[in-house]
C-alpha positions in Angstrom: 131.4 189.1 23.5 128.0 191.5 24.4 127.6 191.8 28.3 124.9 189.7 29.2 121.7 191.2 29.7 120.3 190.6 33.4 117.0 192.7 32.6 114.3 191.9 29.7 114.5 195.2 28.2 110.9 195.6 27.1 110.1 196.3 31.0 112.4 199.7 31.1 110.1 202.5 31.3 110.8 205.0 28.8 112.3 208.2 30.2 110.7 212.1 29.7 113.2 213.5 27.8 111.0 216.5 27.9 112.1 217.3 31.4 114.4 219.4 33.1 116.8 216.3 33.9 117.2 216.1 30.0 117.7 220.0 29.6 121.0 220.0 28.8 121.2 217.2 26.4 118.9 218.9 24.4 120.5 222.2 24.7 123.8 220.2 23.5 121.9 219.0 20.6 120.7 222.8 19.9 124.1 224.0 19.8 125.9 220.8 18.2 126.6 222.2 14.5 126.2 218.5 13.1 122.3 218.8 13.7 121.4 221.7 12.1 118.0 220.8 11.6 117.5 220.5 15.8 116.7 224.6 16.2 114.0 224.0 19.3 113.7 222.0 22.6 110.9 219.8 21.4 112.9 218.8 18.1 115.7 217.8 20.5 113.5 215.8 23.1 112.3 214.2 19.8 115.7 213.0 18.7 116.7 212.0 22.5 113.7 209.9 22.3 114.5 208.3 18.8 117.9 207.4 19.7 116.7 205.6 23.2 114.0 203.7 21.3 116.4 202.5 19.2 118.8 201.4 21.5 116.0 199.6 23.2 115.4 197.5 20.3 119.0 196.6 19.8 118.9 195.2 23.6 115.6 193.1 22.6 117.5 191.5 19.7 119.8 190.7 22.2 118.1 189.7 25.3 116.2 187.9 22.7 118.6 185.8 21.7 120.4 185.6 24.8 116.9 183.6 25.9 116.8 181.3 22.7 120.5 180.2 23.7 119.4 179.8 27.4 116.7 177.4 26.2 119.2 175.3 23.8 121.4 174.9 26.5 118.5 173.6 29.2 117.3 171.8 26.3 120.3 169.7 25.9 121.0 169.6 29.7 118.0 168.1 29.4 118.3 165.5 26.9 121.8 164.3 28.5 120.3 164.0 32.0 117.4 161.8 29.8 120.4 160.3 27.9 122.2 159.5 31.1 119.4 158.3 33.7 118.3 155.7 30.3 122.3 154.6 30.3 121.8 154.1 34.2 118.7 152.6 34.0 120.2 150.5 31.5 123.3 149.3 33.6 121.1 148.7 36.3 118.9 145.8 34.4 122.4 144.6 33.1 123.3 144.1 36.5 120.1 142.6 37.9 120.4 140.3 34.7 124.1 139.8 35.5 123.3 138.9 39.3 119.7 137.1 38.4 122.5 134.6 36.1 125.0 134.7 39.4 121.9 133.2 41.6 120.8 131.2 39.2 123.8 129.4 39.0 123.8 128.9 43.4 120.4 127.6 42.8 119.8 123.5 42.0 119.3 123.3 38.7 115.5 121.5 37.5 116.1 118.3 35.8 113.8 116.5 34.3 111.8 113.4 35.8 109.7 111.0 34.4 106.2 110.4 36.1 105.3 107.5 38.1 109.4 106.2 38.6 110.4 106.3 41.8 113.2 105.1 44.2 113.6 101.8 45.9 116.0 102.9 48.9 117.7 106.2 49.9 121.2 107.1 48.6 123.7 107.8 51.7 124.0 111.6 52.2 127.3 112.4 52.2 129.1 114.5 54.3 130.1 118.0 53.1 133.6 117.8 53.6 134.3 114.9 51.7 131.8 115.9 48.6 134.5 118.8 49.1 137.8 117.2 48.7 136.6 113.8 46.5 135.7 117.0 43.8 138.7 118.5 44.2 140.2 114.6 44.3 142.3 115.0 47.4 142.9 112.6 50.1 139.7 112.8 52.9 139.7 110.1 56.1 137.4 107.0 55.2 135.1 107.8 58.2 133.5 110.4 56.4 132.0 107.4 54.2 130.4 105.4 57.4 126.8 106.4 59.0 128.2 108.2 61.6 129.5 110.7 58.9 126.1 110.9 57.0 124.1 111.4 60.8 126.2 114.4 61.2 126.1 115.8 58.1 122.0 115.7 58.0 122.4 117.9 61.4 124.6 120.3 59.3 122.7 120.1 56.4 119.6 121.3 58.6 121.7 124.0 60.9 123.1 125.7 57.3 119.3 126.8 55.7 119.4 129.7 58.3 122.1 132.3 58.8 125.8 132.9 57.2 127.6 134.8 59.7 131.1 134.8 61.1 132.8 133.1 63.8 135.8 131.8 64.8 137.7 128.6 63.5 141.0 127.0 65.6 143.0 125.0 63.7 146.4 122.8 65.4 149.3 123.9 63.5 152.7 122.0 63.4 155.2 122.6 66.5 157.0 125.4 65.4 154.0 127.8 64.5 151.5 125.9 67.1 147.4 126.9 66.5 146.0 129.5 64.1 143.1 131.2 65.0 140.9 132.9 61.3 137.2 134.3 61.2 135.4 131.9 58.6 131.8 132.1 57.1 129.3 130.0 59.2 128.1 127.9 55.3 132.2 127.4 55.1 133.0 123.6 54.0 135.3 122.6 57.5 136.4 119.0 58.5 134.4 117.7 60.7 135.7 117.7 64.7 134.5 114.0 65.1 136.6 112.6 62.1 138.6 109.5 63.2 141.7 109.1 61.3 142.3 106.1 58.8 144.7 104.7 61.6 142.1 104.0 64.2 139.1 102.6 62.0 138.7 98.6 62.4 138.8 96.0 59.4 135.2 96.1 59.8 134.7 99.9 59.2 137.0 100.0 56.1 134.9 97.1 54.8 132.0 99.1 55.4 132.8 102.6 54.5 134.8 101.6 50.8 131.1 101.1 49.2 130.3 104.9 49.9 133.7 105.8 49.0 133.8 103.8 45.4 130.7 105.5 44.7 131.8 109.0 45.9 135.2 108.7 43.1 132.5 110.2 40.6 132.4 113.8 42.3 135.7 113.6 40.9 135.2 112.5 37.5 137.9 110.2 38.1 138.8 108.0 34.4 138.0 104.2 34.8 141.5 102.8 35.4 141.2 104.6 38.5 137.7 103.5 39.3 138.8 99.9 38.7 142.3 100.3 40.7 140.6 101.6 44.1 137.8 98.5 43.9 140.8 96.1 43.4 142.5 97.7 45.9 139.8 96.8 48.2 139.0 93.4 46.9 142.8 92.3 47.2 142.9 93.0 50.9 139.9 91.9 51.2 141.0 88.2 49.8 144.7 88.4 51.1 145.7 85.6 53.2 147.0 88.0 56.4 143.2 88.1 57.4 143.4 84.6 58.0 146.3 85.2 60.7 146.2 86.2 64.4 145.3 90.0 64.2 145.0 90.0 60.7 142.3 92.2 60.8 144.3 94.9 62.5 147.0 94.1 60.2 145.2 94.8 57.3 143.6 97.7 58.6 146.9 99.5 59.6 148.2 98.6 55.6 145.0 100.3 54.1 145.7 103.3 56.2 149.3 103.6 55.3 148.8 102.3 51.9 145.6 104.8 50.8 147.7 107.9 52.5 150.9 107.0 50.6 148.8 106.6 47.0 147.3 110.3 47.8 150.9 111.6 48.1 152.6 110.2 45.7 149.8 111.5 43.6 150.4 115.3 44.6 154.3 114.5 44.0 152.6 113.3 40.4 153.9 110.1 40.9 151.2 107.4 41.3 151.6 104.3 42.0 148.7 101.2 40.8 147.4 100.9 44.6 145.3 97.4 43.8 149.0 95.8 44.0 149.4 94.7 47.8 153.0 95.1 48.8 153.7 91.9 51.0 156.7 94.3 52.7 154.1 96.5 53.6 151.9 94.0 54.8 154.8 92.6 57.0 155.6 96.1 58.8 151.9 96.6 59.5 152.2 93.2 61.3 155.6 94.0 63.1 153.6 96.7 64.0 150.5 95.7 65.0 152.4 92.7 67.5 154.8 96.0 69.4 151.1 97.6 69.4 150.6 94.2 71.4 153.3 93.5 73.6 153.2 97.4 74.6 149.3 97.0 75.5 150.4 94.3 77.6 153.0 95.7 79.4 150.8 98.4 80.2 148.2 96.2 82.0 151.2 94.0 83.7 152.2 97.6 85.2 148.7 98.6 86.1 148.0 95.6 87.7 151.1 96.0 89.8 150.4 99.2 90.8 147.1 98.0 92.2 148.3 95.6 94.3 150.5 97.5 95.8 149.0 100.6 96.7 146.7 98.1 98.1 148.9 96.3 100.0 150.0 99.5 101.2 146.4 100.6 102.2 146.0 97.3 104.1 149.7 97.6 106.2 149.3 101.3 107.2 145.5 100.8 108.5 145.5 100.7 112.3 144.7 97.6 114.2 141.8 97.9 116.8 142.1 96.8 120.3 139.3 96.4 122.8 139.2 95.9 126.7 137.3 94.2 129.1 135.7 90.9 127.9 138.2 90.0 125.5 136.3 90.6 122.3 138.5 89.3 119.6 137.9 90.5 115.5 139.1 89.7 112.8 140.8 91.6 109.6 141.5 89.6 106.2 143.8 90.8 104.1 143.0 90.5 100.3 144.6 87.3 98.7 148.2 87.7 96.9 148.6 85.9 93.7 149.3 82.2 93.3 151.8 80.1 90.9 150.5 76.8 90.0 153.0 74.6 89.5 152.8 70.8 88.6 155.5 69.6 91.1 154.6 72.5 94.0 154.3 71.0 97.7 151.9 73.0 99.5 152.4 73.2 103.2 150.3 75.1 105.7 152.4 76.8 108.4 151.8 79.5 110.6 153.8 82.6 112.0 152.8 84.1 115.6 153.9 86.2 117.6 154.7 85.0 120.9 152.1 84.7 123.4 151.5 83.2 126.5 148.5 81.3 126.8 148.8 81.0 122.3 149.2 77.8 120.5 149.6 77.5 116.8 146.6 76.6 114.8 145.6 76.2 111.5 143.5 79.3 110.0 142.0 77.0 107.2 138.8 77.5 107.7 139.0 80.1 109.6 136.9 79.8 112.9 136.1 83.1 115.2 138.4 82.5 118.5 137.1 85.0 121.4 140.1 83.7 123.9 143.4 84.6 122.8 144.9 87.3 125.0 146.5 90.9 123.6 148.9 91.2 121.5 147.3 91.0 118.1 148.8 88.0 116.5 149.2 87.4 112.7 148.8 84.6 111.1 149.3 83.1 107.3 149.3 80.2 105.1 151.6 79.9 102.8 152.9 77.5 99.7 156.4 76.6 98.8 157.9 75.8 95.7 160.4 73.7 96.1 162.5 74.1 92.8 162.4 77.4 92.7 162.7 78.2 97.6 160.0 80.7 96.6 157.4 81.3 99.1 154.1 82.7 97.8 151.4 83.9 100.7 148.0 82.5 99.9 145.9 84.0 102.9 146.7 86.1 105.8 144.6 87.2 108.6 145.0 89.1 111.9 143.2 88.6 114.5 143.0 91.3 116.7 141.2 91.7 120.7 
């Protein structure tokens, strides 16, 4: 392969072969027995010159073609930079077509209307949670049905137009792994913190949230049968004699919870059960239930109530009694009233407990009458009631009376 030529050869000055520099080529040539015909200095500067011109014109063939390949090749580095930025400009509109289609699809699709139909009331906005987990058909709490629900979710609805940034979520794990902390988009679908389980809502909120729910079993594209089973399910209880019991209310409401929880399970397991058939077994746990719910409640009060009286009893014994001097000032102190049995056959007998004093003399403290006389010590006195099947004696006032 020919060097390649650095220098356009048509810009080399032709040398003076006719000077001294070039004397002894062309006295070589003079001598050199293979050019006779070169007898003089001239005839040898001529042939010098000849051969140099002719070299020259072999390097402009060259340097000639050496530029027409130069050109080919920035010619097609040309055309495949063209080539390649038209690929890339073509990728780029696929993707702006491909991501146009992407936003498109986030966007609400335009529907049709027809002109001059309105609406006579406005649907209930459900909550974003539920539309969440009645799509995917999973279980979701009935308060996300009632208008506590659809007030919060119009707040979130309004809060969610702005920003999508991170922040932290807690969630309560079981006992053994405890709470999980995770970093979740601010538009992320969460459960709401106010949700009351299905455990705690009355008969009255069930009755009022199934409405929203019935019509919410469409996100789901759930098949008829399954439409039709949930309203029974509702109309049964709804009809069932237990609500026409003591607490049957609360009865039924604890069977709905454990009932609509159970269905949701046994679906997962894929083993659903027809949920409109009320299970009167059921029905009688959720009363047994509902009555220890009841008797604990009760308990609870009897207790508190106890309590009360006697840390105030014990308020009332530990206070100090006041004493004055000089004229004999007497006051009085009543102490709260203990609790009373009626009985039919009680005997009530008013009787009174001093302590001894000299110039005293028992008296009856029914009414009660201000006495400025009596002399120190303090005395105490009471009424009391007896019971005479039972010897119980039951303190129905007390008073001390104090100088």
């Amino acid at each position: 392969m020919a060097e390649r030529l650095e220098v356009d050869p048509t810009k080399i000055p032709a040398p003076d072969f006719a000077s001294g520099a070039y004397a002894f080529m062309r006295i070589a040539l003079i001598a050199d027995a293979n050019t006779p015909e070169i007898t003089t200095e001239e005839l040898a500067a001529q042939r010098l010159k000849a051969q140099w011109e002719a070299h020259i014109e072999g390097l402009k063939v060259q340097y000639e073609a050496q530029l027409q390949e130069a050109e080919a090749l920035r010619e097609q580095r040309r055309q495949e930079a063209a080539d390649a930025e038209r690929l890339a400009a073509a990728e780029q509109q696929e993707k702006e077509r491909e991501l146009a289609k992407e936003s498109e699809k986030k966007r609400l699709p335009i529907y049709s209307f027809q002109k001059g139909v309105g609406v006579d009331y406005i649907p209930l906005q459900l909550h974003p949670y539920a539309k969440k987990m009645m799509t995917a058909r999973k279980y979701v709490p009935l308060w996300y049905f009632l208008p506590d629900a659809a007030t919060e979710a119009k707040e979130r609805s309004k809060d969610s137009l702005d920003t999508n940034h991170l922040q932290f979520a807690v969630e309560d794990g079981d006992t053994l792994s405890g709470s999980t902390v995770s970093l979740v988009g601010s538009h992320t679908v969460r459960a709401s913190p106010n949700a009351i389980p299905d455990s705690r809502l009355s008969w009255s909120q069930v009755m009022r949230a199934k409405s929203a729910f019935l019509d919410a079993l469409g996100l789901g594209t759930w098949p008829d049968n399954y439409v039709s089973m949930f309203a029974s399910f509702y109309i049964n209880m709804d009809m069932h004699r237990e609500l026409q019991e003591q607490d049957g209310d609360r009865v039924m409401a604890h069977y709905h919870a454990e009932m609509r929880q159970a269905w949701y399970d046994a679906m997962e397991r894929k083993e659903p059960f027809d949920l409109s058939v009320i299970s009167d077994r059921v029905v009688g746990e959720s009363r047994r239930e509902i009555v220890k719910q009841r008797q604990e409640k009760s308990l609870k009060g009897k207790q508190l109530v106890l309590e009360q009286t006697e840390a105030s009893s014990d308020d009332h014994s530990s206070s100090p009694q006041s004493h004055t001097s000089g004229a004999h000032l007497t006051t009085q102190t009543q102490i709260p009233r203990f609790p009373t049995r009626a009985t039919a056959n009680a005997t009530t007998a008013t009787n009174t407990i001093a302590t001894p004093t000299a110039n005293a003399t028992p008296a009856t403290m029914l009414p009660l009458l201000p006495v400025t006389t009596l002399p120190s010590p303090p005395t105490l006195i009471a009424t009391m009631t007896t019971n005479n099947n039972n010897a119980n004696i039951y303190v129905n006032d007390c008073y001390i009376i104090q100088q």
